[in-house]
N, C-alpha and C positions, 0 to 999 in steps of 0.2 A: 757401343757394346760389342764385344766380339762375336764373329760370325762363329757358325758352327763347323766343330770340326770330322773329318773324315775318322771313325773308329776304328781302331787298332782290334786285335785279338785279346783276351785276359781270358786266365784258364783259374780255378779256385778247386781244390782238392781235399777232403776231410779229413784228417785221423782216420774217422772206420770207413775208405775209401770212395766216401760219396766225390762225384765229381760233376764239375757244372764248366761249361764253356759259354761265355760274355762279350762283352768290349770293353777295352778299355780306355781308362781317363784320368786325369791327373798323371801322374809321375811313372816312368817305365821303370822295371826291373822287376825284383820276387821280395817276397817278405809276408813273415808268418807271423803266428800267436796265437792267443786261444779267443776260438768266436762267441761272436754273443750279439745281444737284438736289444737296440732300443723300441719302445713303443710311442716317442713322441711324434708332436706332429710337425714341429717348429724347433728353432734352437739350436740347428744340425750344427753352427760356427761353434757354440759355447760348449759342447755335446767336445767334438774335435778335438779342445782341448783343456777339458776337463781333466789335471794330472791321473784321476781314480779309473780312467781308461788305458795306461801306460801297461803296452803291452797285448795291446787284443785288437783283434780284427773287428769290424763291428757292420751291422745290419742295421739299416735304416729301415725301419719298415713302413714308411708312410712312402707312399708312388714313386712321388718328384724331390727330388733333391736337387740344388743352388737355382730354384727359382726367385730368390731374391738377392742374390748373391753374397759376397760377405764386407763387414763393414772392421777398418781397422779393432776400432773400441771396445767391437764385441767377442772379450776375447777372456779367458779363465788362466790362461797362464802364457809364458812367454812363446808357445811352441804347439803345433799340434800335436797329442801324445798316440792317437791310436799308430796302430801297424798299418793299418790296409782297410779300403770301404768297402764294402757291399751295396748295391743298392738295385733299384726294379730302373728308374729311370732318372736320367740327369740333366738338368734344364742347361741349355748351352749359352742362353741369354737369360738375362736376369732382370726384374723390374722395378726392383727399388733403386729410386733416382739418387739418396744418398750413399747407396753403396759404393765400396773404394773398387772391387774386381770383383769376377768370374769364381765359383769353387773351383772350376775345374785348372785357373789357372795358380791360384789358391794353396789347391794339392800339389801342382806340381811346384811351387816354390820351397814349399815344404818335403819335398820328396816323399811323399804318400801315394803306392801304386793304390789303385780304385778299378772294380771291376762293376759293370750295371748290364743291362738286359738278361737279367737273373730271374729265376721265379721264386722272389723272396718271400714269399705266402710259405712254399712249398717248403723251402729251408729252416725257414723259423718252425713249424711245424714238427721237421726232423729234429733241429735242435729240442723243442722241448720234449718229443719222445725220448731222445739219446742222452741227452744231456749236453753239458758246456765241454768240447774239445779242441786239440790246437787243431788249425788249417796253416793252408798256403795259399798266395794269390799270387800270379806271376802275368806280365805280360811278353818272357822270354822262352818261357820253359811249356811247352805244349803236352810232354810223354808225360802223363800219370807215375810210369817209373821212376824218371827225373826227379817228380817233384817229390815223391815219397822221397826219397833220397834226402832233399833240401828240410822237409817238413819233421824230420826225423833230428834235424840240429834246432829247431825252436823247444826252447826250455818250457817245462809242467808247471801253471801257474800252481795247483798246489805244490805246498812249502817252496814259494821263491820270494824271495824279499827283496822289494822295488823303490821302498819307499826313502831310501838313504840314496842313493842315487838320483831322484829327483827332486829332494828336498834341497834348498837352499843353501849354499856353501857358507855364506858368512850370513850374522844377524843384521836385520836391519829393521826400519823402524816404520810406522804407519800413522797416520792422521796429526792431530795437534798435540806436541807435546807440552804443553799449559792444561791439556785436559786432569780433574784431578783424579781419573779411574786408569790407571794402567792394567793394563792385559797381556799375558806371555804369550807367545803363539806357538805351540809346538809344529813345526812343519813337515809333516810325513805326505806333502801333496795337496796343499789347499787352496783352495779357488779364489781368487780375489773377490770376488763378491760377499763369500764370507766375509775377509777383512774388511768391504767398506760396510757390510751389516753392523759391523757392531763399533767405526767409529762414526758411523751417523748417527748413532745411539752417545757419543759422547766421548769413546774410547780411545786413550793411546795405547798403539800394539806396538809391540817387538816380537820378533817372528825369527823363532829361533832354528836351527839344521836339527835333525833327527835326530842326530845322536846327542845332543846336548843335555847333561847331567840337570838332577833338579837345583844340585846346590850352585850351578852355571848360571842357571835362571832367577834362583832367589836373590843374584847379583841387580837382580833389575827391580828388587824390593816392588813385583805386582799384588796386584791383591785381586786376581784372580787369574786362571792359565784353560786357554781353548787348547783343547786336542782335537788335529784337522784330521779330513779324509784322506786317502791315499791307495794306491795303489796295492798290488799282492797280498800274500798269507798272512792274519798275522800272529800266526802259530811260529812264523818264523822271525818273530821282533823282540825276543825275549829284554832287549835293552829299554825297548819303547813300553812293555810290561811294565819293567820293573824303575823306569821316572813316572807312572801313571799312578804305581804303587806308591809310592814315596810322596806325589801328590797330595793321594789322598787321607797318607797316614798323618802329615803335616795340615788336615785339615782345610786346604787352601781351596775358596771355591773354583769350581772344574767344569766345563761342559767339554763335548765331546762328541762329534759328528761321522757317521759311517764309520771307516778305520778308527777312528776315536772312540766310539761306541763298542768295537769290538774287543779294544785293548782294557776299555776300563771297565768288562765282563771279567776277561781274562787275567787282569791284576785282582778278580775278587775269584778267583777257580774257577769263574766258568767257563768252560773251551765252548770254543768255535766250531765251523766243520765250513768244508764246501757245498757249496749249494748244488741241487741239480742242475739247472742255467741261470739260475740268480733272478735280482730286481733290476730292469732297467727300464726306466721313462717316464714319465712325468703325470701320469693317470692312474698313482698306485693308492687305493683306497687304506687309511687307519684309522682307525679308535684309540682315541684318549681317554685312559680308563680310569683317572684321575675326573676327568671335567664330562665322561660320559659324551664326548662331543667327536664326531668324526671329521677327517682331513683330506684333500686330496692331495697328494705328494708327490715330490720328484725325487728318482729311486736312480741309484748306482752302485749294488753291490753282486760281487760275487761269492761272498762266504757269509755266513750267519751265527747269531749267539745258539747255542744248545738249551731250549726251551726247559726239557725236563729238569738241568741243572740250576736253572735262573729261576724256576720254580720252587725250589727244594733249598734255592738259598738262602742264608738268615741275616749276610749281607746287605742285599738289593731287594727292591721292589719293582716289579713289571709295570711300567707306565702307559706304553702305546703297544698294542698287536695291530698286525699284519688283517684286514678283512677278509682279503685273498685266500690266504693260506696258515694263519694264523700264527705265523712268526713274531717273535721276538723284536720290535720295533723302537724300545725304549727302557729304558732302567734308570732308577734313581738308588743312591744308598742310603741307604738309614742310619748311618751312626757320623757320617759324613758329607759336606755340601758339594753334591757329585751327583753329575745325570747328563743323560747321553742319550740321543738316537740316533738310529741306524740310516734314516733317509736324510732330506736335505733341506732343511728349511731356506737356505738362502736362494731357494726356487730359480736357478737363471739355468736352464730356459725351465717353467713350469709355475703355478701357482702358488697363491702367495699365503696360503691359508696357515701354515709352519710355522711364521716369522714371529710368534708371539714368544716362540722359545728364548730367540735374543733378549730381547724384554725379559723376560724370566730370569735369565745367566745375567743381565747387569742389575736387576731388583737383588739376587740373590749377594752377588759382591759388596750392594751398599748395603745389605741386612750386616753381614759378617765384618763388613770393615766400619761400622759406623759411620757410614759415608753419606751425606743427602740429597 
C-alpha cells in the first residue's frame, strides 16, 4: 500500500468570495464548477463517476475519504466526471485487500485536483444558507484575485446543457439478445447499474446518443424506452423534451430517472426550476402516495419539477413527495403508460428500498405488449 504523502497547498474560493486554504491531493492544477454536498457515507468511487455530477465540484461530507481505496469494477461510467473534491480528511492508505489503488492515486490518474483539511461542516452549512454556486480549487494559484479571475470563465450551470456531450456517440447494445423484452435506452448520462438493473430483470437494451430521434428508435421495434439521468438544465434540452413527447403520444411504455423525470414533467408543461443546493446522498427520505409506504433513497439532483404546476395538472398524477421538503418525487400520466422519479432507485452506492420501480417498468411493458 502506499506510503503517505508530504501535502502540497490547495487554495478553494466561492462565487460570493468565501475563501478556505487546504492541502492538496490527487491531481495538480485549477479547475472550477458549481459546488455542492453529498451526504453519503460510502460509495465515494461510484459518487465520482456518476455521469449526473459532470461539472461540479463536490463535498464529501462524511470525515475520511479513500479509506478503502477504489476497486476497478466499482465504477458508473467510463471516467470520473466531477471538477474538483472537497473533503475534511483523506486516508493515505487504504484497507480493503481487494482494492486495485490508492483514491489519491486514483484522482491523479484521472486528472481531478482535490483539496481536504477543509472545515467541511462549516461550508456545507454556507452552502445551504447561500445556496448552490460556482467555486474554484487550485493547487497553483494562491491570490483570491487570480482565482476570481479563473473562476469567472466556469460556465452557470443554470441553462447549460451537458447531457449531449457525455452521452454516448454511437448505439450499442446491453445483456442478451434472445431476451424477448427489448428496451431503448435514451442516454443523456446513465449509470450502468441502471442498465444491468433491468437486464437482470430479463431485458435487452440499446442505448441510444441524446440526440436520437423517436423514429431513430422505433428502428429498434422496443416495446418499451428508459429515459436516463444526466447531467445540467433541462430547461435547456428542448430536443430531449420533445423525443419524450412523441414517446408518450405514441403510447409506448416509459420510465424515466432524475433528468428523465424532469423532461417527462416538462414534455407534459410542467417546468422545472433550480433548486436551492439540490438532493444529494443516499439518506433522502419518500413517500409513496400510491402504496402509503415510505423509502429511503439515493438522491442526485440539482434542479426540481414545479410542485404547484404538477398539482394543477390534468396530465399527471404526483406519486412519491420528498419527506424533507416536500418535493416533487414522482409522477405518473393518466392517459398514458409513463412514470418517472426523480431520485434513484438503482441505489449504487445507497439502499435498495427503490428497486421495485424496475419490476413495475417491466410488469408494465408485458401488460402493454402482451408479453408473459
Amino acid at each position: 500500500m502506499p506510503a503517505q504523502s508530504l501535502a502540497d497547498t490547495a487554495y478553494l474560493l466561492l462565487e460570493d468570495g468565501t475563501f478556505f486554504k487546504g492541502k492538496a491531493f490527487g491531481a495538480k492544477g485549477t479547475s472550477g464548477g458549481e459546488i455542492c454536498f453529498n451526504t453519503g457515507m460510502t460509495g465515494y468511487q461510484e459518487v465520482f463517476t456518476d455521469p449526473s455530477y459532470t461539472g461540479q465540484v463536490l463535498i464529501m461530507n462524511t470525515v475520511y475519504i479513500g479509506n478503502y481505496g477504489v476497486k476497478n469494477e466499482d465504477t458508473e461510467s467510463d471516467r470520473v466526471t466531477i471538477k474538483a473534491l472537497i473533503c475534511k480528511n483523506i486516508s493515505h492508505r487504504y484497507s480493503r485487500m481487494t482494492a486495485d489503488d490508492s483514491l489519491e492515486h486514483y484522482l491523479q490518474q484521472n486528472n481531478i485536483v482535490a483539496i481536504y483539511d477543509v472545515d467541511t461542516r462549516s461550508l456545507v452549512q454556507h452552502i445551504r444558507t447561500k445556496g448552490a454556486m460556482n467555486c474554484i480549487v487550485s493547487t497553483e494559484i494562491s491570490d483570491p484575485e487570480e482565482l476570481k479571475k479563473e473562476l469567472a470563465k466556469v460556465p452557470n450551470m443554470d441553462g447549460l446543457e451537458l447531457s449531449s456531450e457525455i452521452s454516448t456517440k454511437e448505439p450499442y447494445t446491453y445483456g442478451n439478445p434472445e431476451s424477448s423484452i427489448r428496451i431503448a435506452v435514451l442516454d443523456y448520462g446513465v449509470k450502468r447499474n441502471i442498465l444491468q438493473c433491468m437486464t437482470d430483470r430479463g431485458a435487452y437494451l440499446k442505448v441510444f446518443p441524446a440526440k436520437t430521434s423517436y423514429e431513430e428508435i422505433k428502428q429498434f421495434n422496443p416495446h418499451g424506452v428508459f429515459v436516463s439521468n444526466g447531467p445540467g438544465d433541462p430547461a435547456s434540452m428542448d430536443y430531449a423534451v420533445t423525443t419524450v413527447r412523441n414517446i408518450v403520444e405514441d403510447k409506448k411504455p416509459m420510465f424515466g430517472i432524475c433528468l428523465g423525470h424532469q423532461l417527462l414533467a416538462r414534455a407534459n408543461d410542467i417546468p422545472t426550476f433550480k433548486m436551492h443546493h439540490g438532493h444529494r446522498g443516499l439518506n433522502h427520505p419518500v413517500k409513496n402516495l400510491v402504496t402509503g409506504k415510505s423509502e429511503i433513497t439515493t438522491q442526485n439532483h440539482g434542479f426540481g419539477v414545479d410542485p404547484d404546476a404538477a398539482q394543477k395538472s390534468d396530465k399527471v398524477e404526483i406519486t412519491h413527495v420528498n419527506l424533507n421538503d416536500g418535493s416533487i418525487e414522482g409522477i405518473r400520466m393518466k392517459n398514458s403508460p409513463a412514470f418517472s422519479v426523480q431520485y434513484h432507485p438503482e441505489s449504487t452506492p445507497g439502499p435498495f428500498d427503490s428497486r421495485y420501480l424496475f419490476d413495475d417498468f417491466l410488469a408494465m411493458i408485458k401488460q402493454n405488449n402482451n408479453l408473459s
